[in-house]
VOGU-3710 file (C-alpha; in Angstrom, 3 decimals, decimal comma):
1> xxxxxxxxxx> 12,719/4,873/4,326  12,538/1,181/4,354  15,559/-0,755/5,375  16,309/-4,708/5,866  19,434/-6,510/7,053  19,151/-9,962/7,336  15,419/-9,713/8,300  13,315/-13,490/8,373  9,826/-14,028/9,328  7,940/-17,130/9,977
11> xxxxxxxxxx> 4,981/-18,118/11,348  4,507/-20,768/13,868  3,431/-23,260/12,248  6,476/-23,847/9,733  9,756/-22,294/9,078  10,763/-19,231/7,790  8,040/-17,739/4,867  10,823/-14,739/4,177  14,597/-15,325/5,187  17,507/-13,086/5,067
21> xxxxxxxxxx> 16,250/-10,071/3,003  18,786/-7,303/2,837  17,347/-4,463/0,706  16,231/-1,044/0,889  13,038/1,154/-0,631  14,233/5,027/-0,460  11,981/7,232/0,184  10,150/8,477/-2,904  10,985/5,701/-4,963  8,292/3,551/-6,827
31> xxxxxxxxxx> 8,766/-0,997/-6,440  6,551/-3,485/-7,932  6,354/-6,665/-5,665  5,961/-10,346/-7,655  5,857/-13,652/-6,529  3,920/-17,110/-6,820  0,532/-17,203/-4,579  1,237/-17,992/-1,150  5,089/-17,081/-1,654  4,406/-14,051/0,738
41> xxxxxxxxxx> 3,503/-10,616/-0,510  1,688/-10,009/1,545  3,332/-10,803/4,682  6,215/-8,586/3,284  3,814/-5,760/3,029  2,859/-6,258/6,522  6,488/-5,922/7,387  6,961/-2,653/6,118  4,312/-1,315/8,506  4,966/-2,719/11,589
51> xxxxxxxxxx> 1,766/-4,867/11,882  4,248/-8,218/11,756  7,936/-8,132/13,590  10,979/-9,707/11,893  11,755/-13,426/13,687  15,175/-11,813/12,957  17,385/-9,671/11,512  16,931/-5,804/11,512  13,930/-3,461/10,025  14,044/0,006/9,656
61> xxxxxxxxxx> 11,167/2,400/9,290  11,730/6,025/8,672  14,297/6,392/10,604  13,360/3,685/13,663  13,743/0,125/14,476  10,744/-1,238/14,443  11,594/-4,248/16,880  12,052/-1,273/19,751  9,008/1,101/19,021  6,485/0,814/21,288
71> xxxxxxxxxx> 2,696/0,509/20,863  2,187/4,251/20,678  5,798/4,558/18,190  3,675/1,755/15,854  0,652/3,587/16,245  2,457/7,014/14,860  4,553/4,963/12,227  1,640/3,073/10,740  -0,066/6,876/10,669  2,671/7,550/7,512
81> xxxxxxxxxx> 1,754/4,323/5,524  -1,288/4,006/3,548  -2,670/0,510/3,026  -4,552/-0,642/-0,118  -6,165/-3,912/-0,034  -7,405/-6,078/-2,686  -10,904/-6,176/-0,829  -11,581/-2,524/0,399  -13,927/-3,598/3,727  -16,439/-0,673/4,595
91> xxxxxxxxxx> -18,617/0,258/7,354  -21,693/-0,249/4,766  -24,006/2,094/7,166  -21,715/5,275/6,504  -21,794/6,998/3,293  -18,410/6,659/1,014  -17,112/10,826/2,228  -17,278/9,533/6,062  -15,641/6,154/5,544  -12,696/8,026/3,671
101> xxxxxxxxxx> -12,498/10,343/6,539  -12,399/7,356/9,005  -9,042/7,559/9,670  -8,764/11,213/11,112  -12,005/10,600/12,996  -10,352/7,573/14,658  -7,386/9,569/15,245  -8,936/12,662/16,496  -7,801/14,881/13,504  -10,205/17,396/12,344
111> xxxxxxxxxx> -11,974/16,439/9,506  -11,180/19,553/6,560  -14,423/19,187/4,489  -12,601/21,063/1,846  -10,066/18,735/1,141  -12,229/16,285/1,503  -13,884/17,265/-1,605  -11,032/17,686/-3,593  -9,436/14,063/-2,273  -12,641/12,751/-3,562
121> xxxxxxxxxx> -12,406/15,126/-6,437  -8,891/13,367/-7,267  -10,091/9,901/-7,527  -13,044/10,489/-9,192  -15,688/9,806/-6,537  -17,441/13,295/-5,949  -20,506/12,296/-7,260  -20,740/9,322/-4,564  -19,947/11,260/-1,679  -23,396/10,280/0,028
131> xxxxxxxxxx> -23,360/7,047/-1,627  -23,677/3,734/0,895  -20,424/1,486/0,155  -22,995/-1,400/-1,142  -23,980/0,269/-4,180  -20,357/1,048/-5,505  -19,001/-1,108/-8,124  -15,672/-2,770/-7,688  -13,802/-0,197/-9,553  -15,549/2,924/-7,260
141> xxxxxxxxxx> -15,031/0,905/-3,899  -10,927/0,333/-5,078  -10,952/4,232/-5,566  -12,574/5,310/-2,814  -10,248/2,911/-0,644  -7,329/4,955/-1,965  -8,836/8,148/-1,312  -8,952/6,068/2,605  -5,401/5,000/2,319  -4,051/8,720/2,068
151> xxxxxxxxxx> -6,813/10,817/3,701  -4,074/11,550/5,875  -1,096/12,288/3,969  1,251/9,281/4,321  4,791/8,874/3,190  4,615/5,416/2,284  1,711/4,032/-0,178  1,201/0,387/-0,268  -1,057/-1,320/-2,315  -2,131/-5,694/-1,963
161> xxxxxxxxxx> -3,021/-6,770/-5,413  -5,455/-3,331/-5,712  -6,495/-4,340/-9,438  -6,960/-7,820/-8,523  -10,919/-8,062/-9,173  -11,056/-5,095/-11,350  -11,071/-4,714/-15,361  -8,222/-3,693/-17,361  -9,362/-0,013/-17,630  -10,093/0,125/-14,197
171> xxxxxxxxxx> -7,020/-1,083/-13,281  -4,974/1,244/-15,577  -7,216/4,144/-13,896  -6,039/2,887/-10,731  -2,200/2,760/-11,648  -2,591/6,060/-12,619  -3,888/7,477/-9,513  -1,058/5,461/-7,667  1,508/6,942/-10,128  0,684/10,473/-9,862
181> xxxxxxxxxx> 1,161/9,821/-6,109  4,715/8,941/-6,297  5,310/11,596/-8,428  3,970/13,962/-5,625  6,509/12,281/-3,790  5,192/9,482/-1,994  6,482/6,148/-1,764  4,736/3,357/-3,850  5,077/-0,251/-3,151  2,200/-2,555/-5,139
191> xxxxxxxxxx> 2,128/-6,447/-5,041  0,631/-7,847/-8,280  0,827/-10,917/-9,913  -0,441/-9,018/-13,148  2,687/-8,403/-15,634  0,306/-6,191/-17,801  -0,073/-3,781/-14,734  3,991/-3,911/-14,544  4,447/-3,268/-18,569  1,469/-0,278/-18,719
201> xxxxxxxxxx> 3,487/1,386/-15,785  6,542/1,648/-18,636  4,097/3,679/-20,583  3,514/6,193/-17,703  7,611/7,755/-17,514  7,346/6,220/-14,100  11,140/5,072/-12,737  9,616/1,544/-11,238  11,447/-1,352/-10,068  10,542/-5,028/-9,549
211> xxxxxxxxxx> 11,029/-6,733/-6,632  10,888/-10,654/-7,081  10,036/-13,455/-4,206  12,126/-15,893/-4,814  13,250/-18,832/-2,748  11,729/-17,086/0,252  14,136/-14,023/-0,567  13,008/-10,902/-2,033  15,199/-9,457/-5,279  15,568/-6,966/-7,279
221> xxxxx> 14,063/-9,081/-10,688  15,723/-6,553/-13,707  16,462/-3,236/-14,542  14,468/-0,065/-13,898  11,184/-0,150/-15,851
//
């Protein structure tokens, strides 16, 4: 699904953040990403969608090289990745069922009110349908950002630090939810800096592995989980 030969990034103002990473994420399979703040999690996420290029080397998504696509082949890949951030931003005036939709709305998909109610259903958010985002607690605005993040059926599930201002409960509720995705068959990727959330996913019967930054290279850190 994902594949990197050789693949650096770097932003202008310094040298490379992420250099020669050779590694692959097969479709269906579930990674946990670790590294020291600022070591670049999150600009390896972005990678994997196609919102940053590689400075070099060679990226593969689903199938494509993401260096040739052009706007409109982004546009379509970034339609089979669902992003979770660690701040879920809303459009407060909307009520929580119509921000979830957003993304088919902005795509011109038909909204299926029906499965709608069941997505919301699945994450535990029914009751909060007409809700306004500024009355959800962090927990409900981290669940109904997920219920965002695959409103439209992606392959490839990636989550920023998603239990990063949450409690522990909350956050094994949300590991949960991501687990029973990958289990459907989707691919999971989350960046944490939490071990905990990496040692309850052992409890789960979830085949994980953990990906390590490293000396701006990203490693397999261990054995499956």
């Amino acid at each position: 699904m994902i594949e990197m030969q050789d693949v650096s990034f770097g932003y202008r103002e310094g040298g490379d953040l992420l250099s020669e990473m050779n590694l692959t994420l097969p479709a269906g399979s579930f990674h946990f990403l670790t590294g020291p703040s600022g070591s670049g999690k999150t600009t390896f996420l972005r990678l994997c969608y196609a919102d940053l290029l590689p400075s070099s080397g060679s990226l593969t998504a689903f199938g494509h090289d993401v260096s040739g696509l052009s706007r409109d082949g982004i546009a379509m890949l970034r339609r089979k990745v669902g992003v979770l951030h660690q701040d879920a931003q809303f459009l407060d005036h909307l009520p929580v069922a119509e921000n979830v939709a957003l993304p088919l709305t902005v795509a011109s998909q038909p909204v299926d009110m029906q499965a709608l109610k069941e997505l919301l259903g699945w994450v535990g958010m029914s009751g909060h349908a007409r809700a306004l985002p500024p009355s959800l607690s962090g927990g409900e605005r981290q669940r109904a950002a997920l219920a965002r993040a695959v409103i439209m059926s992606p392959d490839f599930v990636l989550a920023d630090e998603p239990t990063g201002n949450l409690d522990w409960d909350m956050s094994l509720r949300l590991l949960q939810l991501l687990v029973e995705l990958n289990r459907s068959g989707k691919t999971v990727l989350i960046a944490t800096h939490d071990m905990d959330l990496i040692r309850a996913a052992r409890q789960m019967d979830v085949q994980a592995r953990s990906l390590r930054i490293s000396g701006r290279k990203v490693q397999l850190a261990g054995a499956d989980l």
